[in-house]
C-alpha positions in Angstrom: 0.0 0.0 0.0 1.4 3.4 -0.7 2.3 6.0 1.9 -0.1 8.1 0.5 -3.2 5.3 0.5 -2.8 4.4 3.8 -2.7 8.2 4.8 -6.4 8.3 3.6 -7.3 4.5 4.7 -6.3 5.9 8.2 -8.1 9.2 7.5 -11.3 7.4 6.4 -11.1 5.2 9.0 -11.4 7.8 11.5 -14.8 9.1 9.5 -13.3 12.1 9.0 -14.3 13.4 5.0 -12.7 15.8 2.9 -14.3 19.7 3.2 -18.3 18.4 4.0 -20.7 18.5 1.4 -23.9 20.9 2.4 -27.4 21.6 1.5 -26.6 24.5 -0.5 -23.9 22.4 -2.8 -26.4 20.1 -3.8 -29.0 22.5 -4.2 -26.6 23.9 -6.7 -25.9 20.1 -8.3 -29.4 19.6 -8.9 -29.9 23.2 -10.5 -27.3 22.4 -12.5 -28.1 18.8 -13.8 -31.9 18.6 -13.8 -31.5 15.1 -13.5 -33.6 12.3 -15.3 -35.5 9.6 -13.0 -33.8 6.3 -13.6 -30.5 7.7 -15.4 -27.1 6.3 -14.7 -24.2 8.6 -12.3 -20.8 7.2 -11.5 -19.5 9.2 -8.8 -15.3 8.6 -8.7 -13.2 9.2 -5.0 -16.8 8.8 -2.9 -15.0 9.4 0.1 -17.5 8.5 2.8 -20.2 8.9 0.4 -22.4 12.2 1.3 -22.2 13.3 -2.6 -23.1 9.8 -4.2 -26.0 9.6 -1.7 -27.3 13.0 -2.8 -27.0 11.6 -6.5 -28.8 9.0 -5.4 -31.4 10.7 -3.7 -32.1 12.7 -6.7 -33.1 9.7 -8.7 -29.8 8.5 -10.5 -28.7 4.6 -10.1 -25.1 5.3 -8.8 -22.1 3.2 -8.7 -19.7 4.8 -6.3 -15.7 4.0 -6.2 -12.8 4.9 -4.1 -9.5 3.5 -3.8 -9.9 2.9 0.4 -11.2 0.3 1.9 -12.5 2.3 4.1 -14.2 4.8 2.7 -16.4 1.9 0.7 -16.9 0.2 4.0 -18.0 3.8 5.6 -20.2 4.6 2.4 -22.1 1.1 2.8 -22.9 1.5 6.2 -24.0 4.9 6.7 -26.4 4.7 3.0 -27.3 0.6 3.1 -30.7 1.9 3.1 -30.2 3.6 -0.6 -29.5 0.3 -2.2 -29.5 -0.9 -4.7 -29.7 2.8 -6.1 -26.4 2.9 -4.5 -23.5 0.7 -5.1 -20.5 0.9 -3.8 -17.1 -0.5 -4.9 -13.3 -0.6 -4.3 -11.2 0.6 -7.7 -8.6 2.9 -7.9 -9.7 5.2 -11.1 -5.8 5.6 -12.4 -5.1 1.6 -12.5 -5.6 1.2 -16.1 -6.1 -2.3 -15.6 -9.3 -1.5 -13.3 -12.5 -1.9 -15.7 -15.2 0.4 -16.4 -17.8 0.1 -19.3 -17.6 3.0 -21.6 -20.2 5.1 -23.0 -22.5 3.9 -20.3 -23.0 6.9 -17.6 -25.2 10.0 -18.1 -22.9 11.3 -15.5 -19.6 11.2 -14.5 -18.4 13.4 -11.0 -15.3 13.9 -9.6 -15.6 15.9 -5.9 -12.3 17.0 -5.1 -10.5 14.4 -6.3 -8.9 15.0 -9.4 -6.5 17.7 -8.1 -4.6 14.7 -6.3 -4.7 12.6 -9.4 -0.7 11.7 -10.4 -1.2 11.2 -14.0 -4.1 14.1 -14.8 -3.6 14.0 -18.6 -4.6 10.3 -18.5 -7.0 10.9 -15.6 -9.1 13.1 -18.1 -8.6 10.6 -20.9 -10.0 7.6 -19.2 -13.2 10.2 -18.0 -14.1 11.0 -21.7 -14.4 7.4 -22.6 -17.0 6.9 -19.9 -20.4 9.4 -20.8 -23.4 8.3 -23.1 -24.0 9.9 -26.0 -25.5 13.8 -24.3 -23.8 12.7 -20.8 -21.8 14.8 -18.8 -18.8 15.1 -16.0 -19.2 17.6 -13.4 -15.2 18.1 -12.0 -15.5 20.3 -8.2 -11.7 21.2 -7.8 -9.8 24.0 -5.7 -8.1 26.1 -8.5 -4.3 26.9 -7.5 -4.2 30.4 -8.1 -7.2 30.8 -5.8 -5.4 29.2 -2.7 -2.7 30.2 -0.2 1.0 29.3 -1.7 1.5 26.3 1.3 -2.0 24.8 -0.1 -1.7 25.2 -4.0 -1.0 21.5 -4.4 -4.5 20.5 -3.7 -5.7 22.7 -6.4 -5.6 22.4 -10.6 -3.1 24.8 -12.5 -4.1 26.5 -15.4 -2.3 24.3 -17.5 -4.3 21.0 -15.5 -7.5 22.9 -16.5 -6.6 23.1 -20.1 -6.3 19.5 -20.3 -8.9 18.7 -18.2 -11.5 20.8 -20.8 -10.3 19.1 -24.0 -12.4 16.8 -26.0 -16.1 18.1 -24.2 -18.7 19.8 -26.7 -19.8 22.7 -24.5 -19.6 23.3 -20.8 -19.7 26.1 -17.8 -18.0 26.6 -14.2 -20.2 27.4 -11.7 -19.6 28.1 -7.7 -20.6 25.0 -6.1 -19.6 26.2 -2.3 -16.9 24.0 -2.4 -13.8 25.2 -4.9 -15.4 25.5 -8.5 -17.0 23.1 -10.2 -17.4 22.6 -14.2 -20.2 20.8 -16.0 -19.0 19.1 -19.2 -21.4 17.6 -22.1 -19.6 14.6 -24.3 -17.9 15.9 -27.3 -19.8 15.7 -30.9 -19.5 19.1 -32.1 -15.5 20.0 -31.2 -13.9 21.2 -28.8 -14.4 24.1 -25.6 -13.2 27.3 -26.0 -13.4 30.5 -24.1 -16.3 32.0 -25.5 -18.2 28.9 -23.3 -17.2 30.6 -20.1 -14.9 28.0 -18.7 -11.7 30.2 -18.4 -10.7 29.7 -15.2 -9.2 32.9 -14.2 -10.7 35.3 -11.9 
């Protein structure tokens, strides 16, 4: 196990989570997705699962991952009651070996995660294969230019962001309460530019 896995199994263990998700974040989600009864989410590092619950709650059949054992354990326990809407699993998202069907999720999230993501560039590849035709990814991130120098490794540079935007059709950031967040649509008519409002400076 890695130094940095066990950090988190230990952290998870302790049920502490990672910046808590509140009523006014998923107000926002919801706004923002106008989510179909019955559709399919996967929700990718569920930490002790407060944001695939909420997906859950809001009608989507969710698969949940996370590379610690215990934050799957945690996640069952405290939502058993959501099954089988909710489904929970051990994978580690940047295994390339770890499978995951593509082209089968009308949503794709990432909630603070993929800022701590070694290989970002393949992070974001492996994320594009996984929407339906129309689906989406909705990334919540810290941005580094936003936080204090001692804290900017938890957060995406501009040149993570402009990797993390190619390949999507259309798109927008929005303020989630937690970092910012951006809502991308699958790619079919090129690629996003500025003029979609998903420059991240400011």
């Amino acid at each position: 196990m890695s130094a940095d896995r066990g950090r988190w199994e230990d952290h998870f263990a302790a049920g502490f989570g990672f910046h808590r998700v509140d009523a006014r974040e998923i107000r926002v989600l919801g706004e923002t997705l106008r989510p179909r009864h019955g559709a399919r989410a996967l929700d990718v590092g569920c930490g002790l699962g407060t944001y695939a619950a909420a997906l859950a709650g809001m009608g989507y059949r969710t698969p949940a991952v996370d590379w610690a054992d215990a934050a799957v354990a945690a996640t069952r326990d405290r939502y058993a009651d959501l099954e089988p809407r909710l489904e929970v699993a051990r994978l580690d998202f940047e295994d390339a070996t770890a499978r995951l069907p593509r082209a089968a999720f009308d949503l794709a999230t990432m909630r603070l995660v993929f800022a701590f993501m070694a290989d970002k560039e393949a992070a974001a590849e492996r994320v594009r294969g996984l929407p339906a035709p129309g689906g989406a990814w909705v990334v919540t991130t810290s941005l580094a230019q936003r936080l204090p120098e001692e804290r900017r490794r938890i957060g995406l540079t501009a040149a993570d962001v402009a990797g993390l935007l190619g390949g999507w059709s259309r798109g927008h950031w929005y303020d989630p309460g937690a970092g910012r967040a951006a809502r991308l649509r699958a790619a079919g008519t090129g690629h996003l530019s500025g003029r979609h409002g998903l420059r991240p400076a400011g």
